[in-house]
C-alpha positions, 0 to 999 in steps of 0.5 A: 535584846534576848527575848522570853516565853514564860508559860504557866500551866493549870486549870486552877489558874485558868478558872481563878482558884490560884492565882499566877504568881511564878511568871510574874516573878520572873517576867519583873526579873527577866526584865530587870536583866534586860531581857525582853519577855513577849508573851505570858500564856496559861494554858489548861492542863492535859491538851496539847496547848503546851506541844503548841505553843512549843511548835511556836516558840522554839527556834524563834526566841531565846528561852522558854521557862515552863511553870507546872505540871510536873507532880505525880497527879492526873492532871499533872501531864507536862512530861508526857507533852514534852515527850510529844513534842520531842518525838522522844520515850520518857526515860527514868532517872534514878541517879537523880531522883535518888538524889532528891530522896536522900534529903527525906525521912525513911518513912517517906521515901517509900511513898516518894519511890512509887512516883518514881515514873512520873515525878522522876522521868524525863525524855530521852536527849533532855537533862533531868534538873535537879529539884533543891526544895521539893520532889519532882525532877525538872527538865532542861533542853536546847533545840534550834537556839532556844533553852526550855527549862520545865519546873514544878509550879509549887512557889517555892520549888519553882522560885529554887529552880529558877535562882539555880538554873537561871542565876547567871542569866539574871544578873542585871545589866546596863539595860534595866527597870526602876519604878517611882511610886506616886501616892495621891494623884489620879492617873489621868492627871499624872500622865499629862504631866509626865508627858515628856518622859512618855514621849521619849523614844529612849524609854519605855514607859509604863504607867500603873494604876492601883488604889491611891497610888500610881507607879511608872515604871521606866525601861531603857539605858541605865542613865536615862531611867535614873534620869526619868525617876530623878524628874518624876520625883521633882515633878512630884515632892512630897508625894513620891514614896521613898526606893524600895516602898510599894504602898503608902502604909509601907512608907509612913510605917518606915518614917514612923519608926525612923522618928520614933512617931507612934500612930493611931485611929478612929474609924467609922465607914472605913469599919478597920480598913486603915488599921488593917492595911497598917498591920499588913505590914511587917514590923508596924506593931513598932509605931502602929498602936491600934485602931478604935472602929466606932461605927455607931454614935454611942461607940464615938461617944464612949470610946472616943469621947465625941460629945454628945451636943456636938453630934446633934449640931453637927452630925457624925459625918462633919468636920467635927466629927471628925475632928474630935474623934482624932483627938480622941485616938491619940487621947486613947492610945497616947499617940503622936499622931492619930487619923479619923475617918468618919463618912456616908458609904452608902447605899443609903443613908445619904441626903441633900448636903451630905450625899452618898461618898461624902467623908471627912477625915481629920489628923491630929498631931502636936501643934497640928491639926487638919481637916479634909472633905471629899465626895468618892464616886462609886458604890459602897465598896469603893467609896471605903477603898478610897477613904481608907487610901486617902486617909493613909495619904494624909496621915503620911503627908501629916508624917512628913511634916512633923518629921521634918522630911517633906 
């Protein structure tokens, strides 16, 4: 299996100003075409970090692919440690720079020629990369076996590089990647029953946790992985997400829109975190039609249309609480379907039978109504995080149902 270095350079990524994002990328599409990436190293601008990771990476794996450093700042020093590492004068390289200037405005060019010794110099015996996007040159040698591609660390110009230089090694083979995402089931339930797949020796297994959902992600011969998935997925119907969807809001928004199902919300703890996950993706104004935030008894009262004797009875965190403002949801934006979220997050405002985490969520639909309770751990932003994933949760299993798909 060729092996991979990817190394990301910058005090921003070091100090969490920016996050890493350019190796990541690659490292998933390395993997997909069956390379095997051993180390991801950050390292901090304008030290010798760089000229030491070289001295042990080169002529011991197959690549190494650089990320940053090659503006025409201070702190952009990649160049001048390439140079080092090389034993080799930086040359500049106006045929290809000039190739880059050609694409800007004349007012521009002006300013881009006097970066001409930083952004478009390289060192002597490497090749000069062109850069499609952006300004700086890019650099490209091979000593002892291994490639070392330099490219600018800007999203758009690294992602351009890659899929120009790197194209033919990125092609998928019979050694490849597939995940299955599973909503709903915690990570130590979930590894026990997958625990034949973990132990097999045939695959790479990789389990990975996030709010409300866990993706196993599976490496080895093609066969085997679409194997592995095949099982997770009778292991769990109903509760994995369909191919190519990465959250629950992705997938029901996708069953949504396929049976022409509109939603709605009515929200207390959560205070719109539901709607807003909805909204994050792209297309949902198609079957999301809005969230109604009631957070104090009177909102409920008058928005939602929660009667007043209820709350007295019963309380705002209850079953028909929650009950009544679903109805009052779908009633108000003339819904298909509606879920209501309503809870004690805390840190206070907790008692003995309704203690700190408690939520109560219900789903209103055409002949279907449901209700559920759960008590969250944690302080007050993670018992939101959890309602806001569980009521996504039930929303898509409701989805499901009335859709005919589970």
């Amino acid at each position: 299996m060729r092996k991979a270095i990817l190394i990301a350079l910058g005090d921003e990524l070091l100090s969490g100003v920016r996050a890493e994002g350019n190796c990541r990328r690659l490292a998933k599409r390395l993997t997909m075409a069956g390379w095997k990436v051993t180390r991801i190293e950050i390292l901090p601008d304008g030290t010798n970090a760089l000229e030491e990771v070289l001295a042990g990476s080169v002529g011991r794996t197959d690549l190494v692919v650089v990320s940053g450093g090659l503006g025409p700042t201070h702190d952009d020093c990649t160049r001048k440690a390439l140079a080092r590492f090389l034993g080799a004068p930086l040359r500049t390289e106006m045929e290809a720079y000039e190739r880059i200037l050609a694409r800007y405005p004349a007012e521009m060019m002006e300013n881009l020629r006097r970066c001409l010794d930083t952004q478009g110099s390289v060192p002597l015996g490497t090749r000069p990369v062109h850069n499609p996007v952006g300004s700086a040159l890019g650099i490209f040698f091979d000593r002892d076996g291994t490639k070392v591609y330099s490219f600018p660390g800007v999203p758009a110009e690294f992602d351009a590089m890659v899929e120009q230089e790197l194209k033919s090694e990125l092609t998928p083979d019979e050694r490849s990647m597939t995940s299955v995402v599973v909503a709903g089931w915690a990570e130590g339930v979930l590894k026990d029953r997958i625990k034949e797949l973990t132990e097999d020796p045939s695959l790479h297994t990789s389990i990975l946790p996030s709010a409300g959902t866990v993706e196993l992600v599976f490496r080895g011969e093609r066969g085997r992985i679409g194997e592995a998935a095949a099982r997770v997925r009778a292991l769990f119907p109903g509760d994995c997400l369909k191919e190519g969807a990465n959250s629950v809001a992705e997938d029901l928004l996708s069953m949504a829109r396929s049976h022409a199902i509109t939603i709605s919300c009515a929200e207390s703890c959560t205070g719109g975190l539901v709607g807003a996950a909805l909204t994050d993706v792209p297309g949902s104004s198609a079957a999301f039609l809005g969230s109604a935030v009631c957070y104090s008894n009177e909102a409920k009262i008058r928005v939602l249309e929660v009667p007043d004797d209820m709350l007295k009875a019963h309380g705002a965190v209850s079953r028909e609480c929650a009950l009544y403002m679903a109805r009052g949801a779908r009633r108000c934006f003339n819904s298909t379907v509606a879920v209501a979220i309503t809870g004690v997050a805390g840190p206070g405002g907790g008692s003995d039978d309704k203690p700190l985490g408690t939520v109560w969520f219900a789903v209103a639909a055409p002949d279907c109504e449901c209700t559920y309770k759960h008590q969250f751990p944690g302080g007050r932003e993670q018992v939101r995080i959890w309602a806001k994933n569980r009521a996504l949760y039930y929303l898509r299993k409701t989805l499901m149902k009335i859709s005919g798909d589970d």
